[in-house]
N, C-alpha and C positions, 0 to 999 in steps of 0.2 A: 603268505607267511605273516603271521601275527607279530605285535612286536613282543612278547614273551619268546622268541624265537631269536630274539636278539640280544642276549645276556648282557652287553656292556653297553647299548640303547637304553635297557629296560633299569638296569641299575642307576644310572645319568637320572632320568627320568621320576624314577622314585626318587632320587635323594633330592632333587630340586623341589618335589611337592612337599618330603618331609620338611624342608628348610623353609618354605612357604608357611607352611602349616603352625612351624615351628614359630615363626618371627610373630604372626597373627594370632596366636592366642597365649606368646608368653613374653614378647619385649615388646610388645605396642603396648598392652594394658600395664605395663607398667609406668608407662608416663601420663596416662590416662586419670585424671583429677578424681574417681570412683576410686581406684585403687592405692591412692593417698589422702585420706582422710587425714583432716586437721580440725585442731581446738581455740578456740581463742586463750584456753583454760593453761592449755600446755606451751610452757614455755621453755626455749631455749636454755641448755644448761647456760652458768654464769663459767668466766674465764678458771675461775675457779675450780667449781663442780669438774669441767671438764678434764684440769690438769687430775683431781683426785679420781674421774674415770680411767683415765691414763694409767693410773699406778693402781689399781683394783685390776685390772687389766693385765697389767707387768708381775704383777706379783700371782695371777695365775687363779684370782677369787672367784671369776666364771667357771673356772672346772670343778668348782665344788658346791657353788650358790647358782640357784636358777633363778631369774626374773619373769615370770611368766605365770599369771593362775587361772588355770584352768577354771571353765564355770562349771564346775563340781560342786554341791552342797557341803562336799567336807572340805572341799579348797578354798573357797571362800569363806566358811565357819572359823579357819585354822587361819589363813593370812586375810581375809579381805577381801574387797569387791574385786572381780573377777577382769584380767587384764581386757584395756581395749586396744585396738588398731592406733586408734590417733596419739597414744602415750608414747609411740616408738618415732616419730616423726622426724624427732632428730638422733636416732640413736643409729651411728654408723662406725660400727658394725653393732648389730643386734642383740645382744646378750641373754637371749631366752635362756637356754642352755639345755640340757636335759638330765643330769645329775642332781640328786638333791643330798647327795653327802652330809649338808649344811643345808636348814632353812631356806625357802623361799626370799628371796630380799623384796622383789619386787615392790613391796609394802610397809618396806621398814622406815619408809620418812616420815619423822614425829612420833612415831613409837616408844622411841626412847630418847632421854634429854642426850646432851653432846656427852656429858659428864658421864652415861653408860658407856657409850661408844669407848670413849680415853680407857676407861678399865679393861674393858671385853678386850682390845685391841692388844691392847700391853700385859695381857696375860686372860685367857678365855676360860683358864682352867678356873681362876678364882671364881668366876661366873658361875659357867658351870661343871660340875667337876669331872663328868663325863665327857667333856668335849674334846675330838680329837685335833681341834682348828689348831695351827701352828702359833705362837707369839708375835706380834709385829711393833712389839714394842722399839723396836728400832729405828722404826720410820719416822718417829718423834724426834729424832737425834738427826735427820736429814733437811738441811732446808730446801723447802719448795723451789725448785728453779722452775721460775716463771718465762726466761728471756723468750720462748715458741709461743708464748699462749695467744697474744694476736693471731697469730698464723693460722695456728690451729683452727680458731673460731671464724676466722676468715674462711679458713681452705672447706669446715665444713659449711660454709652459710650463716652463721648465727645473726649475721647483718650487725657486727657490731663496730663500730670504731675504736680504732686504737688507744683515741679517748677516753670510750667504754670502760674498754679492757683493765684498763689504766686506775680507775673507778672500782672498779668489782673487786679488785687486789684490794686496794686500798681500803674499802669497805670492810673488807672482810678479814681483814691485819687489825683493822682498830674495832671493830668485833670482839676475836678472838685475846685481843690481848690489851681493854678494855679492864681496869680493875673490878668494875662490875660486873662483869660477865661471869653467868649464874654457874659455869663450869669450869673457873678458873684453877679451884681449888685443885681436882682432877686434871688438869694440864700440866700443870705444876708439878705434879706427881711422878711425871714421864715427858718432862719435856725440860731439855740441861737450860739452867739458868742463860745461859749466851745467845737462847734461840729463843728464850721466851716473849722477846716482840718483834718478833721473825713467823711469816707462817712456815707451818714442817709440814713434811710427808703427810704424818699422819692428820692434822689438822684438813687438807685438800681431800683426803680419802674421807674423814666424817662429814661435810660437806656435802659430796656427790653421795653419800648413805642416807643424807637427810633430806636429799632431792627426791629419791625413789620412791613416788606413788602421792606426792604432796600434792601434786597440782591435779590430781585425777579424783582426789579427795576434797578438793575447795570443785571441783566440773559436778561430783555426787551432790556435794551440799547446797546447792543452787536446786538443785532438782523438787 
């Protein structure tokens, strides 16, 4: 008697090789230094960035934007050089998407000054007049709660100290609300006098919008 003669031998048996099969050619390569590609180019989001992926995230902006372009001639012609592996390195969870309801973002860092963004945000219709994106001019009127942001960039790796973190806020508060700062006029506009040297919502979300595809664009230009 064969062991196919033995249904509950032969089922054991199979599911230990599928399991075998399974560990060796889909969770060993992934710790495996081939299938994480890094840049020196691409850099960790800032405590910032990260909070404004958070609420990108929260508010539901990956079901409608996909970050991901295909090497298509008319994908690249339309957003930009074509995504690579090492741009996602810190991106956890992923945000490809597959919907493009709205624009590619993947590419939208430096595209447009902060001063687009403040408008487009706080009302998309003025932009443009067909678009069916929602208002977020509200998030202007939210201030940024930073008290997790250590955490965060800890729990995912960013290697920064509390220091850092401490740093990057603060940077980016006397930034934003800098009298010279070239986009102030348009902050102004959607953001209540009581938060104006406060960072908001919306400020964190332009931020992590201006991160998108910047540092994959200074890796191009070295080329």
């Amino acid at each position: 008697m064969g062991i196919t003669s033995k249904p509950v031998v032969f089922a054991v048996l199979a599911a230990v090789v599928i399991l075998i099969g399974t560990t060796v050619t889909v969770f060993i390569p992934l710790f495996m230094p081939s299938t994480q590609p890094v840049s020196a180019y691409i850099k960790p989001y800032t405590a910032v960035e990260q909070e404004g992926r958070d609420i990108y995230m929260r508010e539901g902006c990956n079901n409608c934007h996909t970050q991901t372009v295909r090497p298509l001639r008319t994908e690249v012609l339309r957003y930009g050089e074509y995504s690579k592996p090492e741009e996602f390195a810190y991106d956890r969870p992923f945000l490809w998407g597959s919907r493009r309801t709205g624009p590619d973002l993947n590419r939208v860092g430096g595209k447009y000054p902060d001063s687009w963004h403040y408008k487009h945000l706080d009302s998309p219709q003025s932009m443009f007049e067909k678009s069916n994106m929602p208002p977020y001019g509200w998030l202007a009127k939210n201030r940024l709660d930073t008290q997790y942001s250590f955490k965060k960039t800890s729990t995912l790796g960013y290697g920064y100290s509390e220091n850092d973190v401490q740093q990057q806020i603060a940077q980016y508060r006397g930034t934003v609300t800098d009298e010279r700062y070239p986009s102030k006029e348009s902050r102004n506009n959607v953001t209540p006098t009581e938060l104006r040297k406060e960072i908001t919502e919306m400020d964190a979300l332009i931020a992590y919008l201006q991160k998108l595809g910047r540092d994959v664009k200074k890796m191009e230009a070295t080329k």
